[in-house]
VOPAGU-2260 file (C-alpha; in pm, 1 decimal, decimal comma):
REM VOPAGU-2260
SITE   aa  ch    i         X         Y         Z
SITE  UNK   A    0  -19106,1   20966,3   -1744,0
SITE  UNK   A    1  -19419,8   21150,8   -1834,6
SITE  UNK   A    2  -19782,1   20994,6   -1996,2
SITE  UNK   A    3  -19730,6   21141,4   -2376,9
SITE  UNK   A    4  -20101,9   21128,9   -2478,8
SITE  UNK   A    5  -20467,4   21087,1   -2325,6
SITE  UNK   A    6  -20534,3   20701,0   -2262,8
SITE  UNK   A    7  -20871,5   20790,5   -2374,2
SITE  UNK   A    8  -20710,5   20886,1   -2683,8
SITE  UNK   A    9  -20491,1   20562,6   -2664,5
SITE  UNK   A   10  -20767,9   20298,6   -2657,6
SITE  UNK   A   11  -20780,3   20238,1   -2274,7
SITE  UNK   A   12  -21061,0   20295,8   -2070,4
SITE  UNK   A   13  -20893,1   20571,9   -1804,6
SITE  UNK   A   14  -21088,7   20440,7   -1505,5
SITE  UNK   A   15  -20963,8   20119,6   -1606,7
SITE  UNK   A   16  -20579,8   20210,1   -1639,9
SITE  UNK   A   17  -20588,8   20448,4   -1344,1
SITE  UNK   A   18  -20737,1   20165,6   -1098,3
SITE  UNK   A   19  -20401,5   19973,7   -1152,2
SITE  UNK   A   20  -20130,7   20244,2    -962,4
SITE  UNK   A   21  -20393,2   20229,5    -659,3
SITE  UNK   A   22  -20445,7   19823,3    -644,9
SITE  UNK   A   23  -20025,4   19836,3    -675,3
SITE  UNK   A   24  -19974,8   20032,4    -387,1
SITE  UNK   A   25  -20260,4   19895,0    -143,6
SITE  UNK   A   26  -20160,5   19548,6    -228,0
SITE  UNK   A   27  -19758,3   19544,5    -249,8
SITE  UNK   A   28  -19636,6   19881,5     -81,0
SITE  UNK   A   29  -19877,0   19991,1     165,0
SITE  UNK   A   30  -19879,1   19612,4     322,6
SITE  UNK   A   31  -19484,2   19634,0     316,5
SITE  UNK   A   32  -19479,6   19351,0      67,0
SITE  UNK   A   33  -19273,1   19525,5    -166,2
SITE  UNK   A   34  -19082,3   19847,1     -96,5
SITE  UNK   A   35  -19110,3   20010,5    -426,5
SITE  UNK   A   36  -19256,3   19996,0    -778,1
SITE  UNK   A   37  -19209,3   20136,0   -1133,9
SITE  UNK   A   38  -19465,3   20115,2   -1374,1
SITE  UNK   A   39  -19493,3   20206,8   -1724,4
SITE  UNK   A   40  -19736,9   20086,3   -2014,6
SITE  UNK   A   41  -19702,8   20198,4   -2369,4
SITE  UNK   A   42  -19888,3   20165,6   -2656,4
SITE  UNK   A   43  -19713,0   20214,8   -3008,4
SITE  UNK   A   44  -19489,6   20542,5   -2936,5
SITE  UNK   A   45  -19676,9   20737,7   -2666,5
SITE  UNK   A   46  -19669,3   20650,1   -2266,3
SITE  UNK   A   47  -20042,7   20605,8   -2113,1
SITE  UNK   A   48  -19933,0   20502,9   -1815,2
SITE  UNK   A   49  -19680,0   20569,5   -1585,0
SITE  UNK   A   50  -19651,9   20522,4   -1235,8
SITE  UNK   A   51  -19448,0   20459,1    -903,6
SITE  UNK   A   52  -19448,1   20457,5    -535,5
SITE  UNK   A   53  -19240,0   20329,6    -213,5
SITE  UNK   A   54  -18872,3   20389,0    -152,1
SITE  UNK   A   55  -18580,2   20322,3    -369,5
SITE  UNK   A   56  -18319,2   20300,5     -51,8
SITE  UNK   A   57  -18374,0   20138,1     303,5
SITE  UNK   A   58  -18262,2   20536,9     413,8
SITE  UNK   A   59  -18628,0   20680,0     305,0
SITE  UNK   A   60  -18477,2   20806,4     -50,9
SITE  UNK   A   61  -18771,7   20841,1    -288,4
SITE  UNK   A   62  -18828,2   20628,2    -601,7
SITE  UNK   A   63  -18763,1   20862,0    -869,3
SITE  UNK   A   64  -18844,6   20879,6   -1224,5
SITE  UNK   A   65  -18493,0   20772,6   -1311,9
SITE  UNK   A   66  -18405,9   20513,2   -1046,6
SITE  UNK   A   67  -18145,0   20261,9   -1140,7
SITE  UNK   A   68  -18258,8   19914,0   -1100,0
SITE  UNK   A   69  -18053,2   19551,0   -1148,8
SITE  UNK   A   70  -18248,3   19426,8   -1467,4
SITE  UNK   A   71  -18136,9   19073,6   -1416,0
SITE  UNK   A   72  -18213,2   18842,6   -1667,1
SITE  UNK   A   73  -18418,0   19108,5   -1842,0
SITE  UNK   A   74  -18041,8   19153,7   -2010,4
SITE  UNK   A   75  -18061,8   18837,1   -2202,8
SITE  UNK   A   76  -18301,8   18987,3   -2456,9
SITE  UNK   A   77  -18050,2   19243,8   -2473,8
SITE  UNK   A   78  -17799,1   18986,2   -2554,7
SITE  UNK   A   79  -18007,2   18812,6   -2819,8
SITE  UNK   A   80  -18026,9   19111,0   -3001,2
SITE  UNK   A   81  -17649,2   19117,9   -3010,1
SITE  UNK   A   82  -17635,6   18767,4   -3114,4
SITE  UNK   A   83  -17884,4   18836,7   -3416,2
SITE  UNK   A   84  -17697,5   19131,1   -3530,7
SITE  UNK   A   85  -17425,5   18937,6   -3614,3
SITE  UNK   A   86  -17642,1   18642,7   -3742,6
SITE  UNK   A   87  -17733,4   18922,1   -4000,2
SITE  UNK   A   88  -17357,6   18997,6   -4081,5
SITE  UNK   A   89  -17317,9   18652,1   -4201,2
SITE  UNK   A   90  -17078,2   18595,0   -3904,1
SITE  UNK   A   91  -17249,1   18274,9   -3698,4
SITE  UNK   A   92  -17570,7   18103,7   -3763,4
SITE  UNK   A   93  -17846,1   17995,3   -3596,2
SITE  UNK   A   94  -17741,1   17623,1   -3660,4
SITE  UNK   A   95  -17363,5   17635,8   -3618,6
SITE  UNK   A   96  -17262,6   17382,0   -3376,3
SITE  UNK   A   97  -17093,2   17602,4   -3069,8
SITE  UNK   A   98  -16786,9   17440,2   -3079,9
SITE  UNK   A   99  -16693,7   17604,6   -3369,1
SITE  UNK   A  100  -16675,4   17949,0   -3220,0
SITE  UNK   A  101  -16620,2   17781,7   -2862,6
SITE  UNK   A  102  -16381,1   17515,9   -2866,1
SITE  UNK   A  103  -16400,7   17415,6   -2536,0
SITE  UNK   A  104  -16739,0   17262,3   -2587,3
SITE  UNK   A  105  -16571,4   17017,0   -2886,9
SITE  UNK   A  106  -16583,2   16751,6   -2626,4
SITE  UNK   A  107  -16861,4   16825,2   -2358,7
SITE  UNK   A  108  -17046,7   16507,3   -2251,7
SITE  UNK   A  109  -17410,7   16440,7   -2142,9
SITE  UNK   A  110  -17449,5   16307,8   -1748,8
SITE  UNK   A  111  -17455,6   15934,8   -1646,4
SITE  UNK   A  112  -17397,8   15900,1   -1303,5
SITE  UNK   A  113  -17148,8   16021,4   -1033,6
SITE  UNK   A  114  -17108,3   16367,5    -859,3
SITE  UNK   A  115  -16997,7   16501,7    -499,7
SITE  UNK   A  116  -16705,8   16334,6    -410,5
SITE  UNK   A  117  -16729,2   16042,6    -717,3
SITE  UNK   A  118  -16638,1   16144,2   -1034,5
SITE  UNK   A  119  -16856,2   16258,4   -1337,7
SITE  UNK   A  120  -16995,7   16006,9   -1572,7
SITE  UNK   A  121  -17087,7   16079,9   -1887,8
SITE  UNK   A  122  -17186,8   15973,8   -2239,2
SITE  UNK   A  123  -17157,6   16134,1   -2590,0
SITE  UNK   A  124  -17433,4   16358,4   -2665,2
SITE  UNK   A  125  -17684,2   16263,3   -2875,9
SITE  UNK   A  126  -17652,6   16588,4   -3136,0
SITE  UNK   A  127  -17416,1   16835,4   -3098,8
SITE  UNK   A  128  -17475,2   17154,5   -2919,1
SITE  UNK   A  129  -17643,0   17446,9   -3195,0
SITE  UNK   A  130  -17612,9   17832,2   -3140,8
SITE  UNK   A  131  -18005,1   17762,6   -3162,0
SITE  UNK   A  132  -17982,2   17582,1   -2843,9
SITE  UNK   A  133  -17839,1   17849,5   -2607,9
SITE  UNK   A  134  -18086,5   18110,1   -2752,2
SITE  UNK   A  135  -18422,1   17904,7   -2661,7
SITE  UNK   A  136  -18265,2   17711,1   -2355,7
SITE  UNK   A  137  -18237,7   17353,0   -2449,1
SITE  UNK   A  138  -17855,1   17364,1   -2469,3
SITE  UNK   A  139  -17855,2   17117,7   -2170,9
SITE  UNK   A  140  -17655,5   17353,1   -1919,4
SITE  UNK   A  141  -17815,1   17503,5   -1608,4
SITE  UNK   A  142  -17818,0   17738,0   -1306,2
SITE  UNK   A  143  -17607,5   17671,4    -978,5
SITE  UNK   A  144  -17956,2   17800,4    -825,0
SITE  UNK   A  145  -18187,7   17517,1    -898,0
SITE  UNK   A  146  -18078,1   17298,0    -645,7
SITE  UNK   A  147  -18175,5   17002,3    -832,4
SITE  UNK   A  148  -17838,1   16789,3    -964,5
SITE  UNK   A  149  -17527,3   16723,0    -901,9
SITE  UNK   A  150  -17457,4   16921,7   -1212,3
SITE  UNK   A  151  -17622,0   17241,7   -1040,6
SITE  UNK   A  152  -17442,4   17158,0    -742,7
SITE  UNK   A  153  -17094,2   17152,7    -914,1
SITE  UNK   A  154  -17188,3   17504,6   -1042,2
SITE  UNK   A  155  -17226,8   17624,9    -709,3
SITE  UNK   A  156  -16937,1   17409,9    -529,8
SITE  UNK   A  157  -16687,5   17572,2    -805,5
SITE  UNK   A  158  -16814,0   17910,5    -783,2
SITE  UNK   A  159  -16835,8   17946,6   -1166,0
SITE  UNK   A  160  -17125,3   18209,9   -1179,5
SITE  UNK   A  161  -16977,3   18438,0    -928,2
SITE  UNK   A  162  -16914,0   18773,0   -1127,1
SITE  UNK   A  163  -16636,4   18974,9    -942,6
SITE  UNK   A  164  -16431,7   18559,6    -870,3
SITE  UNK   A  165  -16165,2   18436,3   -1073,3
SITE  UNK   A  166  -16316,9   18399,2   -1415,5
SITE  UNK   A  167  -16351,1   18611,2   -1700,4
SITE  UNK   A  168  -16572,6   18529,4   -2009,7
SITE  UNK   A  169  -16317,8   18295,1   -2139,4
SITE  UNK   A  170  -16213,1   18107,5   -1852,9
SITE  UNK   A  171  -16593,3   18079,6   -1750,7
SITE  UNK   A  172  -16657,3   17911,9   -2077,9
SITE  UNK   A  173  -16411,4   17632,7   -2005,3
SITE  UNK   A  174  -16526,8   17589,1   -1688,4
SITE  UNK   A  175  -16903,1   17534,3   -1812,0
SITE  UNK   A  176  -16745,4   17274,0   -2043,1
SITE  UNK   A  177  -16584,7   17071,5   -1798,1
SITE  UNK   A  178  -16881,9   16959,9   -1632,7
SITE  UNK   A  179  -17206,2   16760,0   -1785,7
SITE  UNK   A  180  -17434,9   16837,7   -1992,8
SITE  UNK   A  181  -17743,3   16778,4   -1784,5
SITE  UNK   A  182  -17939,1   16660,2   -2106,8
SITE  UNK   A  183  -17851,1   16597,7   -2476,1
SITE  UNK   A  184  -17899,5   16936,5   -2656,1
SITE  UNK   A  185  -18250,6   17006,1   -2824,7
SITE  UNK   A  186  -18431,9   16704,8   -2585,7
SITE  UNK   A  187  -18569,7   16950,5   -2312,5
SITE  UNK   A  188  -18588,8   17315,2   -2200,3
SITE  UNK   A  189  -18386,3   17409,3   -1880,1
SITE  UNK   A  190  -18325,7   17749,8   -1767,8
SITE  UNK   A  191  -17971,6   17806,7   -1766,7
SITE  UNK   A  192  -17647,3   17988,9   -1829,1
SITE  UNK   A  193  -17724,0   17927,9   -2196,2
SITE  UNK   A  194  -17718,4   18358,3   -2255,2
SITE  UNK   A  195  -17420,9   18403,6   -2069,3
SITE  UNK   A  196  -17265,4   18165,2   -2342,9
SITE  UNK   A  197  -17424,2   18383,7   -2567,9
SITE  UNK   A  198  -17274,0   18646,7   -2465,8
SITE  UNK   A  199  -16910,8   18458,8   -2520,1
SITE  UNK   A  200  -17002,3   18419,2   -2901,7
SITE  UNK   A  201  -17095,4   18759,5   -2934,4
SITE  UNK   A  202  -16762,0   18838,2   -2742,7
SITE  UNK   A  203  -16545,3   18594,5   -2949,2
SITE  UNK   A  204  -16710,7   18680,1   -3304,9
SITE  UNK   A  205  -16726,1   19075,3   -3318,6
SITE  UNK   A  206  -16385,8   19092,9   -3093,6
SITE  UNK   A  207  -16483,9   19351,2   -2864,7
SITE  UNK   A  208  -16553,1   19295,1   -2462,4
SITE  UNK   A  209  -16899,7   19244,7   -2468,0
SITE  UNK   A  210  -16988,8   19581,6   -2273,6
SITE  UNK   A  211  -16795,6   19783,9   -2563,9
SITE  UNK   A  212  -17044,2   19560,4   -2816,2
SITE  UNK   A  213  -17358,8   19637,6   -2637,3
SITE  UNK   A  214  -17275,2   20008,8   -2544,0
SITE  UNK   A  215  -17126,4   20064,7   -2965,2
SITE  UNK   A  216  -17457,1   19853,2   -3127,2
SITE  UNK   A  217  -17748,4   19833,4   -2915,4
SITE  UNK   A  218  -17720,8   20098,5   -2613,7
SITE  UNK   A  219  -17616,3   20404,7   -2740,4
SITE  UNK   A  220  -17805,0   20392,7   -3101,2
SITE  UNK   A  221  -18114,6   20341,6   -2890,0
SITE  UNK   A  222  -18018,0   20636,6   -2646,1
SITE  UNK   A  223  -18000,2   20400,1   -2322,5
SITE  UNK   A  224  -17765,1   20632,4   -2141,3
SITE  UNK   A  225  -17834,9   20455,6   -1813,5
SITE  UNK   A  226  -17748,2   20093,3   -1887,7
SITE  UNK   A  227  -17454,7   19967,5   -1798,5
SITE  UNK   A  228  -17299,9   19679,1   -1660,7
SITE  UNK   A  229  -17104,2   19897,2   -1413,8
SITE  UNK   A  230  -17271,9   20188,6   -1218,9
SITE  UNK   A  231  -17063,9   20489,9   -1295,0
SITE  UNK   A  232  -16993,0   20702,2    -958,1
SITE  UNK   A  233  -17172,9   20994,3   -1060,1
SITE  UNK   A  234  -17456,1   20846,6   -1097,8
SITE  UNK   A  235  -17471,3   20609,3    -800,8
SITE  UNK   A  236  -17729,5   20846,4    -640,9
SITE  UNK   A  237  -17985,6   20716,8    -823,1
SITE  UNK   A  238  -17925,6   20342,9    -769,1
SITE  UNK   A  239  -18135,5   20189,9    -555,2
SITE  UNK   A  240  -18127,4   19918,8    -274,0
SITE  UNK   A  241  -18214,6   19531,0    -322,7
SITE  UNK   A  242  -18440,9   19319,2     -63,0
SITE  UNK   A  243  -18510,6   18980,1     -49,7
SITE  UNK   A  244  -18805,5   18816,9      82,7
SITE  UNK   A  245  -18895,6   18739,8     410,7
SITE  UNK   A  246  -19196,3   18623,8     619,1
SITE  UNK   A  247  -19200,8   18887,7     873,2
SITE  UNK   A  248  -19080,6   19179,4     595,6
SITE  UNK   A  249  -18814,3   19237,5     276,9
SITE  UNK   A  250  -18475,9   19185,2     434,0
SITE  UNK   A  251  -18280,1   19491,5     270,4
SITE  UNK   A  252  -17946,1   19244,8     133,5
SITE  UNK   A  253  -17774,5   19468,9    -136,1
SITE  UNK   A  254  -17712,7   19846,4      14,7
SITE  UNK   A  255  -17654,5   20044,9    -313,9
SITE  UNK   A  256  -17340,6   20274,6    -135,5
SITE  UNK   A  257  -17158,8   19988,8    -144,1
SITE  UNK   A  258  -17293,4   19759,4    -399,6
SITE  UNK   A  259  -17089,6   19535,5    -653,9
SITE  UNK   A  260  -17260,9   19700,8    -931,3
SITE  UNK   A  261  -17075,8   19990,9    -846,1
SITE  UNK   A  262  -16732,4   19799,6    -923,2
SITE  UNK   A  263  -16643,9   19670,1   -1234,8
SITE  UNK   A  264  -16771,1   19254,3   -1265,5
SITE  UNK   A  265  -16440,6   19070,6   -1388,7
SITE  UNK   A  266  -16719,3   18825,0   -1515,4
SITE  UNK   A  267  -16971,5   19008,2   -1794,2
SITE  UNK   A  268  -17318,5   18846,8   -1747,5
SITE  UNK   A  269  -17505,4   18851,8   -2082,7
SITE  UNK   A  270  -17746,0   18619,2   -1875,6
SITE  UNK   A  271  -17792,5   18872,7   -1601,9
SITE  UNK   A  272  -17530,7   19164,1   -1526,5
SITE  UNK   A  273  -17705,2   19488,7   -1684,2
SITE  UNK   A  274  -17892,3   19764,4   -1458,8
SITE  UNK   A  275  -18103,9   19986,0   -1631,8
SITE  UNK   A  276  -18422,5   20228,6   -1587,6
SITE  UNK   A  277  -18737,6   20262,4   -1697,9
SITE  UNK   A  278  -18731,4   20502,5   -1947,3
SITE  UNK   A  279  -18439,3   20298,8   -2141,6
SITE  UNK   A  280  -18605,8   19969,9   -2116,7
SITE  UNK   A  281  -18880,6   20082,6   -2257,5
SITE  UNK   A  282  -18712,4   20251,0   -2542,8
SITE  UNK   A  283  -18560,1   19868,6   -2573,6
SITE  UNK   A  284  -18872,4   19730,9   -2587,9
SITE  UNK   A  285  -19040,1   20033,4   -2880,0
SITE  UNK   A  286  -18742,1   19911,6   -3085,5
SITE  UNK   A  287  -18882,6   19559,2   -3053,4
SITE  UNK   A  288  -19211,0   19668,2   -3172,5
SITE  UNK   A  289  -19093,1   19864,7   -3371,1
SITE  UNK   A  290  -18997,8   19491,0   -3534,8
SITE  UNK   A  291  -18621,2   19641,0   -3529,3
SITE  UNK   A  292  -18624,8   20002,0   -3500,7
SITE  UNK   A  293  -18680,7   20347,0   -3268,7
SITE  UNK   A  294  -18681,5   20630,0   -3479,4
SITE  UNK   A  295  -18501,5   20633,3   -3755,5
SITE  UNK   A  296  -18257,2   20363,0   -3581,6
SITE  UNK   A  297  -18215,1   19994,2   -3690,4
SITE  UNK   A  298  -18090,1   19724,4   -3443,5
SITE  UNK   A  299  -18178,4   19435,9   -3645,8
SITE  UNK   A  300  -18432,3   19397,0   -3961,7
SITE  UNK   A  301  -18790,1   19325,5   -3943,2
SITE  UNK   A  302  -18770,0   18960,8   -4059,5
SITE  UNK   A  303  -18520,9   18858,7   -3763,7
SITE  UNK   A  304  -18735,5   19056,4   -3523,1
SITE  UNK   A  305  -19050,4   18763,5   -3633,6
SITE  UNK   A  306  -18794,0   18483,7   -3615,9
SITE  UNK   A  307  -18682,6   18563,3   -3306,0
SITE  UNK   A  308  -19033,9   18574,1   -3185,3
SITE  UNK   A  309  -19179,9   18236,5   -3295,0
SITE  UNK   A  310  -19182,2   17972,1   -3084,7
SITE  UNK   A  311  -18837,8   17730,1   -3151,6
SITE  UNK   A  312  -18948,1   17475,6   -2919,1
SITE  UNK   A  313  -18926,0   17137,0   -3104,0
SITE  UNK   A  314  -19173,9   17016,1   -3218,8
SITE  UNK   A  315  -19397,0   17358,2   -3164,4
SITE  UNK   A  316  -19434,2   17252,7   -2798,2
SITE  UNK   A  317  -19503,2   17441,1   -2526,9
SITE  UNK   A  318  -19328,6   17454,4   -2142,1
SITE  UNK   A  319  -19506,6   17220,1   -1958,1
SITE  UNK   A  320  -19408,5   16935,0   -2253,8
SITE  UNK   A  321  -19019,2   17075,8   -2226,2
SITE  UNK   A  322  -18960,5   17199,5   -1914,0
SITE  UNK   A  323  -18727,7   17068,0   -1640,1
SITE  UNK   A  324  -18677,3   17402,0   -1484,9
SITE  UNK   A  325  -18765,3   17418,5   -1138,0
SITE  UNK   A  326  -18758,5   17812,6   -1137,8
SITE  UNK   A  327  -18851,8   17986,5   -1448,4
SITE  UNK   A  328  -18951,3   18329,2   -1533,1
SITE  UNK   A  329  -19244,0   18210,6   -1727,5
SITE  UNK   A  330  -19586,6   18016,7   -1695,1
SITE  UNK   A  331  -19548,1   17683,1   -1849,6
SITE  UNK   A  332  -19935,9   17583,1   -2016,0
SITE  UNK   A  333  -19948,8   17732,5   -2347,2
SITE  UNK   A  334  -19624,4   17938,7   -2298,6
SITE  UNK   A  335  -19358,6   17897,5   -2618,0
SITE  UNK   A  336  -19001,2   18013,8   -2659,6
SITE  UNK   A  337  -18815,7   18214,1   -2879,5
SITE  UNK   A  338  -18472,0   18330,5   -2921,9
SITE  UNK   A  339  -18457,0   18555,1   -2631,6
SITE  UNK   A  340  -18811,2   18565,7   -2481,1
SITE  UNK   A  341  -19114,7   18356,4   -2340,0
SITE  UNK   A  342  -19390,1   18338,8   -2625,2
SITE  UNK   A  343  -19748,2   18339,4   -2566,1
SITE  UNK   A  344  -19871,8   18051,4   -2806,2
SITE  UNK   A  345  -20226,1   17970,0   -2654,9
SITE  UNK   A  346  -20378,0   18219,9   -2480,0
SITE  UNK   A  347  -20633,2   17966,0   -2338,6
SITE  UNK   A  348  -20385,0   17759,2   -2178,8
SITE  UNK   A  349  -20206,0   18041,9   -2037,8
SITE  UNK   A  350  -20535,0   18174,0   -1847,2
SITE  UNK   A  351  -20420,5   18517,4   -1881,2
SITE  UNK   A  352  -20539,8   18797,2   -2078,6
SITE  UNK   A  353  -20300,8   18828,0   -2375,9
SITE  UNK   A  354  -20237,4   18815,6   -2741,7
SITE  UNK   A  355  -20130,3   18485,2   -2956,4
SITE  UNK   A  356  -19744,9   18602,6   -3070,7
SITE  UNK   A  357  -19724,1   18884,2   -2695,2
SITE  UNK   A  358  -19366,8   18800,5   -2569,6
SITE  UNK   A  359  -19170,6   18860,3   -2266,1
SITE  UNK   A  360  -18944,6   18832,1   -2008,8
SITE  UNK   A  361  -18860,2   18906,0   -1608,8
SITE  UNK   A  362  -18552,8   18898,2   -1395,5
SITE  UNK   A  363  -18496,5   18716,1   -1058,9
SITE  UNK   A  364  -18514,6   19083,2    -863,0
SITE  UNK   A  365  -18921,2   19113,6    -963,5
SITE  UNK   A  366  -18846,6   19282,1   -1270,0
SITE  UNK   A  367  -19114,6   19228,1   -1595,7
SITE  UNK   A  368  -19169,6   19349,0   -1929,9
SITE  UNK   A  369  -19390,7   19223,1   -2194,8
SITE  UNK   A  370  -19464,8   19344,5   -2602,2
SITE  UNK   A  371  -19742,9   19235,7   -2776,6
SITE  UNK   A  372  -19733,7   19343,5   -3152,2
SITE  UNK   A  373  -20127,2   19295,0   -3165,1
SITE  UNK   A  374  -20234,7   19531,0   -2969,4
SITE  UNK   A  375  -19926,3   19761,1   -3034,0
SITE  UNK   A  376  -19872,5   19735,3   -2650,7
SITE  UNK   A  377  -19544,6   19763,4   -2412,8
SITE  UNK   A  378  -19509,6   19711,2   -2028,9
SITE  UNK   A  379  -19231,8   19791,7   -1819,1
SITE  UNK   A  380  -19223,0   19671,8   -1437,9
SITE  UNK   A  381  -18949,2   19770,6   -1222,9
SITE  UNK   A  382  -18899,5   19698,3    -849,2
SITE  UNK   A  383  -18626,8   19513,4    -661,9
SITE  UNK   A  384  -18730,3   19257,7    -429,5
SITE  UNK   A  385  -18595,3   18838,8    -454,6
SITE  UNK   A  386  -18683,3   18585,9    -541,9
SITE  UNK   A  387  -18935,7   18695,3    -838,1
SITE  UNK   A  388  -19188,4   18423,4    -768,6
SITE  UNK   A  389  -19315,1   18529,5    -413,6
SITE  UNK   A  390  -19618,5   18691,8    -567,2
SITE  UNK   A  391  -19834,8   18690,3    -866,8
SITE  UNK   A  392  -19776,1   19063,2    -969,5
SITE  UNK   A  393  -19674,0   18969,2   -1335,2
SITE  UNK   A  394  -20005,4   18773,4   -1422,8
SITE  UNK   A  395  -20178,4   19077,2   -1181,3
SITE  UNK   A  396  -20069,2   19328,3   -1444,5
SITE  UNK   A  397  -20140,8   19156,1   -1730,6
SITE  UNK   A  398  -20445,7   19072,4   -1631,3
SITE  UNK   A  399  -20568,3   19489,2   -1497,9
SITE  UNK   A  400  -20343,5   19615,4   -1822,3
SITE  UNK   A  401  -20606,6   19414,0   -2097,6
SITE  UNK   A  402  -20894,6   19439,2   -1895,0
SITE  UNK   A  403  -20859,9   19829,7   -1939,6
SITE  UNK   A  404  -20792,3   19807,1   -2321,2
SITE  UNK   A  405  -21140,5   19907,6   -2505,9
């Protein structure tokens, strides 16, 4: 990756911008706190900033420019795109009830009681579940990782989010639906499996494996030869080790040799699955300001592109009203969401720089990106250390990225 024009040129203040790489590495790698970092900011075509440091493997390897990282849940954006593409076809709509594309969900009920050893309760839900739902989160599923219901806990006790287990994308969906509902859909906001369902639709509607639908629509019209679900031999080189966090120092937990991403998931996570590199995320993200297109490429049109980034909580509420997400990759106060991303709807609540309409996403492995159409501005973080809510470095770089805008 290489800066394309003078920042000067670009609207930052260079003393400003350059100050960041510096505060980066004293704070994160030279205290051991993180063992490696990509950074890249943008602003409308051209690269002001780019900038890394640390090690991509435990062995000393080097981060390089094009360092493959595990994106996370940076790939549900990814799948929302999908999603809309076909909205645009005609194919599904935003307020189809999911049953109609996913049976197994005809007769899904809302939790009551029981769990563990007693058997599910349940009740009817109050409205059914809407394609609308899984895109902004208030579907009423969850994550086996919240450790916060029985209905979490069943996720975890059945296995049902383990990629290379026994389910595929179908048998994954019927698994989903054989457990509660931990909420009625459209009554709260809980961080969930909801894009992997997604990713199901888009599966079941276009009839193609979901990797042959991102890799024939999205990926290769946008020139992201280095995401993949899979990491192809030759290039396992340039993948790089995970860590997760620990008092004393990262614990390295994922050795990239001999990583799962380098087999084939039986399970295809649009909630989570993809690795990717700088360079292509950004080019995901110039599409999205681009309100649809790179180049002379269109994903999706420039109308879906503003409905996807409203805010679709009901009732125009923010996090904090909706949430019942114990881990989340957003702030809550003045924080929206869209189809696909977290939306910046006060900036005042927030108490971060930013832009009324900016909107984002990270992944669980410290991963970030943000666009904000206002001040033609992208940011792409990459590192790989989990959980992603050890340290502040998202509202860090948000905060040193607008303070050096002029």
């Amino acid at each position: 990756m290489e800066i394309t024009a003078d920042p000067d040129a670009l609207g930052f203040v260079p003393e400003r911008l350059s100050y960041i790489p510096g505060y980066l590495k004293d704070k994160y790698i030279k205290s051991g706190k993180l063992k490696n970092f990509q950074l890249t900011i943008g602003r409308g075509d051209d690269v002001a900033l780019f900038a890394q440091a640390g090690v991509a493997r435990d062995d000393g390897t080097p981060i390089a420019a094009d360092t493959l990282y595990r994106i996370a849940s940076m790939t549900k954006p990814i799948t929302s795109i999908a999603f809309m593409q076909l909205v645009e076809r005609g194919l599904v709509a935003l307020d189809d009830p999911v049953h109609r594309f996913l049976p197994e969900f005809s007769d899904v009920g809302v939790y009551k009681g029981g769990g563990g050893a007693v058997p599910f309760l349940t009740r009817a839900p109050d409205a059914s579940m809407r394609m609308i739902d899984l895109m902004r989160h208030t579907s009423g599923l969850t994550y086996g990782f919240q450790n916060r219901s029985n209905i979490d806990l069943a996720y975890r006790e059945q296995k049902i989010e383990n990629w290379h287990g026994s389910h595929d994308l179908d048998s994954y969906v019927a698994a989903l639906a054989a457990l509660p509902l931990e909420f009625s859909p459209g009554e709260a906001w809980n961080y969930s499996v909801s894009t992997d369902v997604v990713g199901a639709v888009v599966q079941r509607v276009s009839g193609q494996k979901l990797d042959a639908y991102f890799a024939e629509h999205i990926l290769r019209p946008l020139g992201m030869k280095d995401t993949f679900f899979t990491v192809p031999k030759k290039k396992l080189d340039r993948f790089g080790d995970c860590w997760t966090w620990n008092p004393k120092a990262p614990v390295l937990t994922d050795r990239a040799e001999n990583s799962l991403w380098g087999k084939k998931p039986k399970l295809l996570s649009g909630g989570g699955g993809l690795v990717s590199t700088s360079a292509d995320y950004l080019r995901f993200c110039r599409m999205l300001l681009g309100r649809g297109t790179l180049g002379d490429v269109r994903i999706v049109g420039r109308k879906t592109i503003e409905l996807m980034t409203r805010n679709h909580l009901p009732g125009g509420g923010d996090l904090t009203k909706h949430s019942r997400a114990l881990f989340s990759e957003a702030q809550n106060a003045g924080t929206g969401f869209g189809l696909g991303f977290a939306i910046t709807d006060d900036v005042a609540k927030t108490m971060i720089p930013g832009s009324q309409g900016e909107y984002y996403w990270g992944g669980m492995y410290s991963t970030a990106f943000f666009v904000d159409p206002a001040e033609d501005l992208t940011m792409v973080f990459m590192s790989q250390l989990q959980p992603s809510n050890i340290y502040p470095i998202r509202r860090e770089l948000k905060t040193l990225i607008y303070s050096a805008l002029r």
